[in-house]
C-alpha positions as CSV (number, residue, x, y, z in Angstrom):
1,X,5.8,27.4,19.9
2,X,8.6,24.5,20.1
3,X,11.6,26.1,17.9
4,X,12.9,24.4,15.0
5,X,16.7,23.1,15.4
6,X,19.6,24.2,12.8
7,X,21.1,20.8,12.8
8,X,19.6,17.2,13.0
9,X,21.2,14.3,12.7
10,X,17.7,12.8,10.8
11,X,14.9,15.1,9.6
12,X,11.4,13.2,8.7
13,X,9.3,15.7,6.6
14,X,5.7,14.5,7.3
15,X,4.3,13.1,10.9
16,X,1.9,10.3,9.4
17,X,2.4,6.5,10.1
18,X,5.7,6.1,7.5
19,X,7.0,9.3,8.9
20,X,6.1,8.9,12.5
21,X,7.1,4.9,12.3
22,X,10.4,5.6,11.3
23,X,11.1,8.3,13.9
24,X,10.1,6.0,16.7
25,X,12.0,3.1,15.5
26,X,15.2,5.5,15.2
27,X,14.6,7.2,18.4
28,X,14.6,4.2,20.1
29,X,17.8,3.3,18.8
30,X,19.1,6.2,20.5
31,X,19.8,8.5,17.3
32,X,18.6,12.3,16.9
33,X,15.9,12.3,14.7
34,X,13.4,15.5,14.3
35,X,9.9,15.1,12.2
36,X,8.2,18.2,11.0
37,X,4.5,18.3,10.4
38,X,3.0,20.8,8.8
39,X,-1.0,20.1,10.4
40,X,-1.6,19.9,14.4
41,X,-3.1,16.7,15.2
42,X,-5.1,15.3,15.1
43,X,-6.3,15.9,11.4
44,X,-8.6,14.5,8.8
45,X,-7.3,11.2,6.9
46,X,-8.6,9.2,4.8
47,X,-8.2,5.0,4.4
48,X,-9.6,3.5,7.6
49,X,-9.5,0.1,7.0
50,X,-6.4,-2.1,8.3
51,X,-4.9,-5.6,7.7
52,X,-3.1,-8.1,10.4
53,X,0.3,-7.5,8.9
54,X,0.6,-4.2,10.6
55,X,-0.1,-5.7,14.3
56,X,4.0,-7.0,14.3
57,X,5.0,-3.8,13.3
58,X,3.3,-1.7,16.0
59,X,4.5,-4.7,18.3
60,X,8.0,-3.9,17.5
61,X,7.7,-0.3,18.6
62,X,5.9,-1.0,21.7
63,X,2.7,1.3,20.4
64,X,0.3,-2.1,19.6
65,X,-1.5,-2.2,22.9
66,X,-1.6,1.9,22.6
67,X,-3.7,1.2,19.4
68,X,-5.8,-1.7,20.9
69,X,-6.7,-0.1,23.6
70,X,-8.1,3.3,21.6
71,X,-11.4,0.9,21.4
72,X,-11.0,0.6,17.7
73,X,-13.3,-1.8,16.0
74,X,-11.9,-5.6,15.9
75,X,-11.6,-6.6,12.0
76,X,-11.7,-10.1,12.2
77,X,-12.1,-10.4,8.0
78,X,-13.4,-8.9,5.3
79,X,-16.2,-9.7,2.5
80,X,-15.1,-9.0,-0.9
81,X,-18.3,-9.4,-3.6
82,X,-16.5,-9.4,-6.8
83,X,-19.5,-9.8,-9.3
84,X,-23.3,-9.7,-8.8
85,X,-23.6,-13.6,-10.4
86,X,-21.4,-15.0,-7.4
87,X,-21.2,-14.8,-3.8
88,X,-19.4,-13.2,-2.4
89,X,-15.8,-14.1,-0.7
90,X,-14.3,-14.0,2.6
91,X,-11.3,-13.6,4.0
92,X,-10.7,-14.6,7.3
93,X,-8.0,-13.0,9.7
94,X,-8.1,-15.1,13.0
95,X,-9.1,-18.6,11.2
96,X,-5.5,-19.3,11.5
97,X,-4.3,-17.3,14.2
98,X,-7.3,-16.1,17.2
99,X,-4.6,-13.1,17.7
100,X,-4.3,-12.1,14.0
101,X,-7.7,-9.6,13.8
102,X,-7.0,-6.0,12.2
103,X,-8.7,-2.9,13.1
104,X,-10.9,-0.1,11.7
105,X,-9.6,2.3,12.9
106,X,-10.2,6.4,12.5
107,X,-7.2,7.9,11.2
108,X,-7.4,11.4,13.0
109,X,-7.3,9.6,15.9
110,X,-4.3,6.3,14.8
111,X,-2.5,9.1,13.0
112,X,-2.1,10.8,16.3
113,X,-1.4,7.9,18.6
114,X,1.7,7.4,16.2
115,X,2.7,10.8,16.2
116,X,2.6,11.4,20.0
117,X,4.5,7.9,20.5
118,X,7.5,9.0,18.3
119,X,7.5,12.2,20.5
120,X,7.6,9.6,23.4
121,X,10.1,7.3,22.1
122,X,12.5,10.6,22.1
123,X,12.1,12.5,18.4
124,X,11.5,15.7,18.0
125,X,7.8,16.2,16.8
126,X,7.2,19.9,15.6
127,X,3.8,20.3,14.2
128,X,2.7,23.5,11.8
129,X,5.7,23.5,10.2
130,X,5.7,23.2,6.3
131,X,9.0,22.0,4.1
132,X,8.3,24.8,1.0
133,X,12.1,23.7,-0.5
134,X,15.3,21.7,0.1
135,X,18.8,22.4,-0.6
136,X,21.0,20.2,-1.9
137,X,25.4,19.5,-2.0
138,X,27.4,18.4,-5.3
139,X,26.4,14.1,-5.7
140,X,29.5,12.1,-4.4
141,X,30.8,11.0,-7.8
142,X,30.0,6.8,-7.6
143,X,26.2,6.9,-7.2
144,X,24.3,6.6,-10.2
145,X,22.2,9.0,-12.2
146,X,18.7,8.3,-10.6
147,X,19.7,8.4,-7.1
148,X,22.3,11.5,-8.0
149,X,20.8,14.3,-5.4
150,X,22.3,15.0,-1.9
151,X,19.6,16.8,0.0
152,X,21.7,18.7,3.1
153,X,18.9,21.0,4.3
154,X,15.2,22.0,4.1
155,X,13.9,25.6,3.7
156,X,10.9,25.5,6.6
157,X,7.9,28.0,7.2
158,X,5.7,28.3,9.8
159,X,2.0,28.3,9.7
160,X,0.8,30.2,12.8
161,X,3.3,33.5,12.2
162,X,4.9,33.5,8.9
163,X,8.3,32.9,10.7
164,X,10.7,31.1,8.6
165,X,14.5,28.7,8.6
166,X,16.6,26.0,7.9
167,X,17.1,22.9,9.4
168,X,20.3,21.1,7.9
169,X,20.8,16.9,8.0
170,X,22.4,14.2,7.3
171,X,20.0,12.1,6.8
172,X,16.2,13.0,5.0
173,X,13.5,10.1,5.4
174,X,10.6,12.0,3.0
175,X,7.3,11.1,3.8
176,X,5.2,13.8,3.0
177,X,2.5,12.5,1.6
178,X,0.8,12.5,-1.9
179,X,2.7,15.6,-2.3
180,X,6.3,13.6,-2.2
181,X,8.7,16.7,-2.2
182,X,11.1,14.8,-3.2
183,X,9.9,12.8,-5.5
184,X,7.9,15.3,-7.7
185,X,9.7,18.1,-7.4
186,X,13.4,17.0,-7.2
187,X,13.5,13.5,-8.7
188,X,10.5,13.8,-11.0
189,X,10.4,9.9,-11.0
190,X,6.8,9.7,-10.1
191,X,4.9,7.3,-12.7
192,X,0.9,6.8,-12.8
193,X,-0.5,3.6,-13.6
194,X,-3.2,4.6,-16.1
195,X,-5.0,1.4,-15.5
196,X,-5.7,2.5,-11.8
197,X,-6.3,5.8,-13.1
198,X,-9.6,6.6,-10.7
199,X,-11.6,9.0,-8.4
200,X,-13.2,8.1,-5.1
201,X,-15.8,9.9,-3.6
202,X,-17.0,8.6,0.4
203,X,-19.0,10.0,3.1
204,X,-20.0,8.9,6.6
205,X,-23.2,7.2,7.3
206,X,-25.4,6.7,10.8
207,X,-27.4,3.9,11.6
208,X,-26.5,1.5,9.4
209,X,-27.0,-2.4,9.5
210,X,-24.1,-5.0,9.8
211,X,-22.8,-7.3,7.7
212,X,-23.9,-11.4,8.5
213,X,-25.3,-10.8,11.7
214,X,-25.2,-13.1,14.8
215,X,-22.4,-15.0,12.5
216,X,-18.6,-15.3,13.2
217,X,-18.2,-12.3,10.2
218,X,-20.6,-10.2,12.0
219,X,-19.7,-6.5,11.1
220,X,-17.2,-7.2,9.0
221,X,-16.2,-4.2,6.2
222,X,-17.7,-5.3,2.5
223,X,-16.2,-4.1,-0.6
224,X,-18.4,-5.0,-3.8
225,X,-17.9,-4.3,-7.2
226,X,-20.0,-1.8,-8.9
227,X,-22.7,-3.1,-11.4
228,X,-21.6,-1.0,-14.0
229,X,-18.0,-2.9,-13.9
230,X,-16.4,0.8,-13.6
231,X,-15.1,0.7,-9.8
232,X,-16.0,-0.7,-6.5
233,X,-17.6,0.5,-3.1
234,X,-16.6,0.3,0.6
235,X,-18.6,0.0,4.0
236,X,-16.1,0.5,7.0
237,X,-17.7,-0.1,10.3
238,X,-15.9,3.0,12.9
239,X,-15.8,2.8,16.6
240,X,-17.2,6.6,16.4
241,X,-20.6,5.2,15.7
242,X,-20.3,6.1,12.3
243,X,-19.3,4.0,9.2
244,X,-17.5,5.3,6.2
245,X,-19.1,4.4,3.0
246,X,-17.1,5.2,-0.6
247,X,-17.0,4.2,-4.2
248,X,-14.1,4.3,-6.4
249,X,-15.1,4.7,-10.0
250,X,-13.4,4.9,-13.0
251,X,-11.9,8.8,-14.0
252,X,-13.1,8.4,-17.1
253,X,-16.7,7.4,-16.0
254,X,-16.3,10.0,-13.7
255,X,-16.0,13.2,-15.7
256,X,-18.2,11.8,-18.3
257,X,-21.3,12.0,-15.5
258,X,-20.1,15.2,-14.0
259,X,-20.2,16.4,-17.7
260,X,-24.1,15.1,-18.7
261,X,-25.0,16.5,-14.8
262,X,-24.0,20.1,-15.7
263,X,-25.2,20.0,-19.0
264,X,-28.8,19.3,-18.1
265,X,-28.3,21.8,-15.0
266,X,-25.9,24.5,-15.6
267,X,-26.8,26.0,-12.5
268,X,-25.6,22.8,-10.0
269,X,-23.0,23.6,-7.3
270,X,-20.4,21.6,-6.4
271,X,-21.2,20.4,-3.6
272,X,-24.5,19.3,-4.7
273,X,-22.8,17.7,-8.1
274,X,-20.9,15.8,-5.8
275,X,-23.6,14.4,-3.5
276,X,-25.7,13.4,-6.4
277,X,-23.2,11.4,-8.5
278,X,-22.2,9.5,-5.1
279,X,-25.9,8.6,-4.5
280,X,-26.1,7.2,-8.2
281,X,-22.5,5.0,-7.7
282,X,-24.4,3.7,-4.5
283,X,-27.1,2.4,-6.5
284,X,-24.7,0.1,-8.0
285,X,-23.9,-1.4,-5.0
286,X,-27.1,-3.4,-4.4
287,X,-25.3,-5.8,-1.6
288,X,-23.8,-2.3,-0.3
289,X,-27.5,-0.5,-0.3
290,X,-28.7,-3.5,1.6
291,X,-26.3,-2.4,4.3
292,X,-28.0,1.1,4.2
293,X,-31.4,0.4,4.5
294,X,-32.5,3.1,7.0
295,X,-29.2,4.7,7.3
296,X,-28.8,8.3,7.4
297,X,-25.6,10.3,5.6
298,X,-24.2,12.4,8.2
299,X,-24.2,16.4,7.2
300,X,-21.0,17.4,7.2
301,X,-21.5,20.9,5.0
302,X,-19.1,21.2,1.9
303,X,-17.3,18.3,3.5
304,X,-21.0,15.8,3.6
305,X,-19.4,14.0,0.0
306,X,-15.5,14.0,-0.3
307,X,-13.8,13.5,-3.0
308,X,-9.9,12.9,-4.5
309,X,-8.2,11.4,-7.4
310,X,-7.6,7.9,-6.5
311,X,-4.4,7.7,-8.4
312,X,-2.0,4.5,-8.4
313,X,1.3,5.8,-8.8
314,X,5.1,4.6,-8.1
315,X,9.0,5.8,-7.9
316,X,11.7,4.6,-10.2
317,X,13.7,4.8,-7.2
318,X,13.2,4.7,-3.7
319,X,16.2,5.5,-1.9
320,X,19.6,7.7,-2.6
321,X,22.7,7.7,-1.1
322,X,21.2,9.5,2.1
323,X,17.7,10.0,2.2
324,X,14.8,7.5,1.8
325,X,11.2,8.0,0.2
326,X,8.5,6.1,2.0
327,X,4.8,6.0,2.5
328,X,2.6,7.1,-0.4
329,X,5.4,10.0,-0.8
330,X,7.2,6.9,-2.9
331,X,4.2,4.7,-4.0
332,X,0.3,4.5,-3.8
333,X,-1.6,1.4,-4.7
334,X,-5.5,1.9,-5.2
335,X,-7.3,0.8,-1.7
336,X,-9.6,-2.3,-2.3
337,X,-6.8,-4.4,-0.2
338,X,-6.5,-1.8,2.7
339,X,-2.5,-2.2,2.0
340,X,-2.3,1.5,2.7
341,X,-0.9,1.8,6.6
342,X,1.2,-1.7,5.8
343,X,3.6,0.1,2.8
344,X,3.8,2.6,5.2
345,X,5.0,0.7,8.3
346,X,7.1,-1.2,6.0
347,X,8.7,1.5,4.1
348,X,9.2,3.7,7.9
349,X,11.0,0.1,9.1
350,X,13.2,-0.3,6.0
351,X,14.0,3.5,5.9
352,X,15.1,3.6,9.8
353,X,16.8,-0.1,9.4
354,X,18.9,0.9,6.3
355,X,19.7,4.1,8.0
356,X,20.8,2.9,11.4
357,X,22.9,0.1,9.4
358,X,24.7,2.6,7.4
359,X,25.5,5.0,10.5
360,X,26.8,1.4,12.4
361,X,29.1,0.4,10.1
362,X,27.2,-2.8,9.3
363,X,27.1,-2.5,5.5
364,X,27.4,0.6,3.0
365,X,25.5,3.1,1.8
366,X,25.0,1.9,-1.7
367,X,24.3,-1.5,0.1
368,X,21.5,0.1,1.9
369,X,20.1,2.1,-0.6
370,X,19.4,-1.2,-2.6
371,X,17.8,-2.9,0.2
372,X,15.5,-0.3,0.6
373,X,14.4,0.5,-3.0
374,X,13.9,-3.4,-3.6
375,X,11.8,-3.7,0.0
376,X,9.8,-0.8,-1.0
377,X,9.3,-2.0,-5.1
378,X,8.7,-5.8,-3.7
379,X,5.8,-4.7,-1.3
380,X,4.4,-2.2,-3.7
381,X,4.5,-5.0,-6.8
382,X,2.7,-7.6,-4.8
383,X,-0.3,-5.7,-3.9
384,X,-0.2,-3.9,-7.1
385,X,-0.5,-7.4,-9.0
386,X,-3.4,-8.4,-7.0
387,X,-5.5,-5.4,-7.5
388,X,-4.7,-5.8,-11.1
389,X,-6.4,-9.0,-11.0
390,X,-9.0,-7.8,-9.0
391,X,-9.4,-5.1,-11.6
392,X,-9.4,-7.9,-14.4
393,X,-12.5,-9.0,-12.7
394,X,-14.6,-6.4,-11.6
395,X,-14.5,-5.0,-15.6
396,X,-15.4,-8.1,-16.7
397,X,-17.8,-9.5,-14.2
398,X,-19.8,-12.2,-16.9
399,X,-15.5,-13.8,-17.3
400,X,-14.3,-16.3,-15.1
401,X,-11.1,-14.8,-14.3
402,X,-11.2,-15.1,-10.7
403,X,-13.0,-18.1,-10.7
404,X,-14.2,-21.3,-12.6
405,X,-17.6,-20.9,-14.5
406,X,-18.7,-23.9,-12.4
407,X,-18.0,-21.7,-9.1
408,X,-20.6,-19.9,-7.3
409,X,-18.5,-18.1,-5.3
410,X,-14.6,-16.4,-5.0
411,X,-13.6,-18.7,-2.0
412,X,-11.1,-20.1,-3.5
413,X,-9.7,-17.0,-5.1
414,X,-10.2,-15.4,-1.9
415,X,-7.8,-18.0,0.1
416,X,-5.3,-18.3,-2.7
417,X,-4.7,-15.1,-2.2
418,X,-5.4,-14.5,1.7
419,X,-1.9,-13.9,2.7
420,X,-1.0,-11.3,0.1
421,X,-4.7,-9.6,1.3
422,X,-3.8,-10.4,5.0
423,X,-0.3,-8.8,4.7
424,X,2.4,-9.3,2.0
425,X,4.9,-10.0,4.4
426,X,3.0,-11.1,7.4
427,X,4.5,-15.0,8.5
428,X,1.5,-16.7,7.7
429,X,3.8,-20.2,7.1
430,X,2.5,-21.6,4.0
431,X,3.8,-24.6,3.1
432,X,5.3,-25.4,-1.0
433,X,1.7,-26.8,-1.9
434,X,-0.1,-23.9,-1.0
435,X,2.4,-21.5,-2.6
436,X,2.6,-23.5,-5.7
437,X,-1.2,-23.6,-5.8
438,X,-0.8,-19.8,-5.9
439,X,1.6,-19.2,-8.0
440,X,-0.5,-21.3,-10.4
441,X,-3.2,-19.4,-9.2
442,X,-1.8,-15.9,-10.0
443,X,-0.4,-16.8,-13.3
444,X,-3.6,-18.3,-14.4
445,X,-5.6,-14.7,-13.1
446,X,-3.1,-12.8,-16.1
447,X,-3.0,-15.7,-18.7
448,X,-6.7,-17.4,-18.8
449,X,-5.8,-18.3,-22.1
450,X,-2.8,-20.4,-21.6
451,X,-4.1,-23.4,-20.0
452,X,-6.1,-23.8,-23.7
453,X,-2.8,-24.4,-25.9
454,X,-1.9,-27.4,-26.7
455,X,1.0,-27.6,-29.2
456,X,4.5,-27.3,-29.2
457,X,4.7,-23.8,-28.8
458,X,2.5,-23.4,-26.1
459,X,5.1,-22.2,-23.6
460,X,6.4,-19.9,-25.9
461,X,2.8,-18.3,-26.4
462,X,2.4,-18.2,-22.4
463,X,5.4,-16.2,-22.4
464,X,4.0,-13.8,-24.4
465,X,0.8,-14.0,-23.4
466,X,2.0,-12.8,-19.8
467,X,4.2,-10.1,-21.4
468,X,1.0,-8.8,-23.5
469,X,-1.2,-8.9,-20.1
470,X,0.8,-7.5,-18.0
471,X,2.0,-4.6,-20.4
472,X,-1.8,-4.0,-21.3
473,X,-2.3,-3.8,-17.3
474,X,0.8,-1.2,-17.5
475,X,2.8,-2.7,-15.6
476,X,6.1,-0.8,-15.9
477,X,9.3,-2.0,-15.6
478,X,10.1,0.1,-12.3
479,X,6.3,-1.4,-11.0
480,X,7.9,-4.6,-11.7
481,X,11.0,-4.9,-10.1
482,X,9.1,-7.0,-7.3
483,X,7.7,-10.6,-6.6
484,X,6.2,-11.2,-10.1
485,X,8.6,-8.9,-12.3
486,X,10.2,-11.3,-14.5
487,X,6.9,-12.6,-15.7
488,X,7.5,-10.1,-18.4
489,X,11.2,-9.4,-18.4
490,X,12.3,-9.6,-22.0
491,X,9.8,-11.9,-23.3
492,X,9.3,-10.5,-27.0
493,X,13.6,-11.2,-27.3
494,X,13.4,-14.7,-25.9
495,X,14.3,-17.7,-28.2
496,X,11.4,-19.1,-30.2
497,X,13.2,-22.5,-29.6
498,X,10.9,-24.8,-27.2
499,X,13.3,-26.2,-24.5
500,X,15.1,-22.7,-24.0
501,X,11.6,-21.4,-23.5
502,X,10.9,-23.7,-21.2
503,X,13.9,-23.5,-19.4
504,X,13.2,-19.6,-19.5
505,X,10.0,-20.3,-17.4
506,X,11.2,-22.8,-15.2
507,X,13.6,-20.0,-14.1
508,X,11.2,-17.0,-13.8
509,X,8.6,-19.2,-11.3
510,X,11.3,-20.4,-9.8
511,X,12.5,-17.0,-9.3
512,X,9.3,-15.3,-8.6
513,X,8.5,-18.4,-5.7
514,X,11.7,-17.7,-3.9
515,X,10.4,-13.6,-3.6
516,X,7.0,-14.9,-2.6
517,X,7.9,-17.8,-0.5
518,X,9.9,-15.3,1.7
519,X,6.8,-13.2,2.5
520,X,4.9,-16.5,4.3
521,X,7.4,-18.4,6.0
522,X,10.0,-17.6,8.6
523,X,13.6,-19.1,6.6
524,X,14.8,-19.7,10.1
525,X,14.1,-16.1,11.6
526,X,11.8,-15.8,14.2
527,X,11.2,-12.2,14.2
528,X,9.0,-10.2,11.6
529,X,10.9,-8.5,8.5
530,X,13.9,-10.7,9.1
531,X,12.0,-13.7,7.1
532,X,12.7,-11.9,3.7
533,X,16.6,-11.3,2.1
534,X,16.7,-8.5,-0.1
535,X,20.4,-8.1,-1.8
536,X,21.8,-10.4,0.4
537,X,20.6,-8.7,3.5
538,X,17.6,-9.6,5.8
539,X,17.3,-7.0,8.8
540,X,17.6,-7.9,12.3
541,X,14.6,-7.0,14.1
542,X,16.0,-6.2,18.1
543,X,16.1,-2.6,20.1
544,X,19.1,-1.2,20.4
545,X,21.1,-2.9,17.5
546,X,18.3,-2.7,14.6
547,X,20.1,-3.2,11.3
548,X,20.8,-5.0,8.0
549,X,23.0,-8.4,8.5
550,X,24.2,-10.2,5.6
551,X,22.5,-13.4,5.1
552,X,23.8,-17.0,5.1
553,X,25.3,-17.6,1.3
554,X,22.3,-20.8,1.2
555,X,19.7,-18.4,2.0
């Protein structure tokens, strides 16, 4: 058993891809971090599916061709069937770039690669160790309420003897999980979207068929929208010979079912409840069951059907004045994008860039802390306005919301919105058409009324037509704080007078294109992450002197 330090300069609580990304980015900087993990890898994870965005960061650590060479299988795109009246869309990676394909990949198996390449960049990996508590030192008097805690140690148990300690820092990068320590049970900042409020339920499947074969999309994941208009199913192709197959369906829906099911048999188990409701969300999946024709569902015992609140949740705050909250420890986003391992790479960057900056003397600690909580609440807000649209359509599949009623299919939804589904902040190099086509594009998705008025106070009305939808989407404030969040800053105060309402829109797009303009193009910066300023700060992505540098004042 590897023994647990008493001192660390950095401690990581969790060893998943935020956690173990951000130890191998500080390790190779040449600073003592230690991760503790309470599993032994490689373990069960779910969320298989990948986008291109996360190939730069894996580039940057030197793990990428670690993770090619696995024998993952290639996603080159993805089919996205948004109603049963339309084709359905596709988005494709390597149209643009030959080199820009994702993966499938199975996470036991990623997870671990990570893991065991932060040990190899030089932190200290110690698996079966759980955090059951921190300790924390009087607040330095000049940080503000919602970031007031100064973690200084954690309380640490052992899983295989009982054994127990304390491992003190100076530095805590939290990325345990779901559970979120320090989120939940310190900061209690932790807010669910009850729009996203859902369950999933998956399994793995043996012999299926592939999507559009002897085509370019040939075994390409699909991701359809349930008849029913209460959720939507996946179909992930795995290199293990297997594919993972899973609905997400309303809570709501959910317990109703499970209710009816164990009313007519009182006797059911479980297990049995839970096979049985899958098989009927399947059936709502025709394009999916197509797919399944003479598939088997491999028997995996209790574990056959699994099952877990599918909860979209974020932080009011995602960084203190020394520890950092990344991964879906800060913010979860339901999965129909795949954005999962991308927050996670992006908030283990940010945490380790912010860090390494602070301990360099390149900028301060309150300087860091907001560079951090607005990289985390910009990435988070962009996918989460998506799948909000996405959302808007699958529960109302007979609207054109995503789409004209003169369409036949979601193509052009699906490339107006291909960067932000390929990777928020992936350098796809858009130029101003294409981004004010999606900006259009976006606003249009959360107003469809607007474009219909006519008079004077037409602009006015948009105004508050956005507010209304995006408040009905609950969108909170602390969700908002990202590309689109002044949208709906304010707008019941605003002046009812026509040119200061106008003016008052010409300066949110104007504001809410400068955040999303920086996610596709470089600004000048060749390297990944770099392309985006946050609070005057973009971070310089190079080995050895990784940190925040102020930007150019006409940046």
């Amino acid at each position: 058993m590897v023994s647990v330090p008493e001192r660390t300069k950095i401690l990581v609580i969790g060893g998943g891809p935020a956690g173990s990304y951000a130890a191998s980015a500080l390790a190779r900087e040449g600073i003592e971090v230690t991760l503790l993990e309470q599993a032994h890898f490689p373990r069960y994870h779910i969320g298989e599916s990948m986008i291109p965005s996360c190939r730069p960061f894996l580039k940057f650590i030197d793990v990428e061709e670690k993770v090619k060479n696995r024998g993952f299988v290639v996603k080159k795109g993805a089919a996205l069937k948004l109603n049963q009246f339309k084709r359905e869309g596709y988005t494709d990676f390597i149209s643009h770039n030959p080199d820009n394909a994702a993966w499938n990949v199975v996470r036991s198996e990623f997870d671990e690669v990570l893991l065991r390449h932060a040990a190899a960049s030089g932190a200290n990996v110690i698996e079966g160790i759980r955090v059951e508590s921190l300790d924390f030192a009087p607040p330095p008097d000049d940080i503000t309420e919602a970031t007031a805690v100064l973690p200084v140690a954690a309380q640490w148990i052992r899983s295989v003897d009982g054994s127990r300690g304390r491992i003190a820092f100076d530095w805590l990068i939290d990325a345990s999980g779901r559970n979120g320590i320090l989120s939940t049970r310190y900061l209690k900042n932790r807010t669910f979207n009850s729009a996203l409020r859902n369950t999933a339920h998956w399994g793995y499947w043996t012999g299926t068929r592939k999507y559009a074969p002897g085509t370019k999309r040939e075994n390409a994941p699909w991701f359809e929208a349930l008849t029913d208009q209460s959720g939507w199913a996946w179909f992930i192709p795995l290199h293990n010979g297997t594919t993972s197959v899973g609905v997400v369906v309303a809570e709501d829906v959910t317990r109703e079912a499970k209710a009816k099911m164990r009313v007519v048999r009182p006797e059911i188990d479980i297990a049995s409840m839970q096979r049985e409701f899958y098989a009927s969300q399947l059936e709502r999946a025709p394009g999916l069951k197509e797919l399944l024709v003479g598939a088997n569902l491999k028997d995996n015992g209790r574990d056959t059907v699994r099952t877990a609140g599918d909860y979209s949740y974020s932080a009011s705050v995602y960084a203190g004045v020394n520890w950092r909250l990344v991964g879906d420890a800060g913010a979860f986003i339901d999965p129909f994008f795949s954005s999962g391992i991308h927050l996670a790479l992006t908030g283990g960057l940010s945490a380790a860039g912010t860090i390494a900056s602070v301990m360099r003397g390149r900028c301060t600690s309150h300087q860091a802390m907001k560079f951090h909580d607005t990289k985390i609440a910009t990435s988070y807000t962009r996918f989460l306005l998506v799948v909000l649209a996405t959302y808007k359509q699958i529960r109302s599949q007979d609207s054109p919301v995503l789409s004209s009623v003169d369409e036949d299919n979601f193509d052009r939804a699906i490339e107006f919105l291909r960067p932000v589904i390929q990777g928020a902040e992936a350098d796809h190099r858009l130029n101003q058409d294409d981004l004010n086509s999606a900006m259009d594009f976006c606003e249009t998705a959360f107003a469809p009324m607007a474009d219909s008025f006519q008079d004077a106070d037409a602009p006015l009305m948009r105004v508050h037509d956005m507010s209304a939808q995006l408040k009905h989407a609950n969108v909170e404030p602390h969700d908002a704080r990202g590309a689109y969040h002044t949208f709906a800053a304010n707008a019941s105060e605003r002046s009812a007078n026509t040119e200061d309402v106008q003016a008052h829109i010409a300066a949110l797009r104007l504001h809410a294109q400068k955040a999303v303009f920086a996610m596709y193009s470089s600004d000048g910066y060749d390297q990944y992450f770099a392309s985006e300023v946050l609070e005057g700060f973009y971070l310089k992505m190079e080995r050895g002197s990784l940190c925040m540098m102020q930007a150019a004042a006409d940046l």
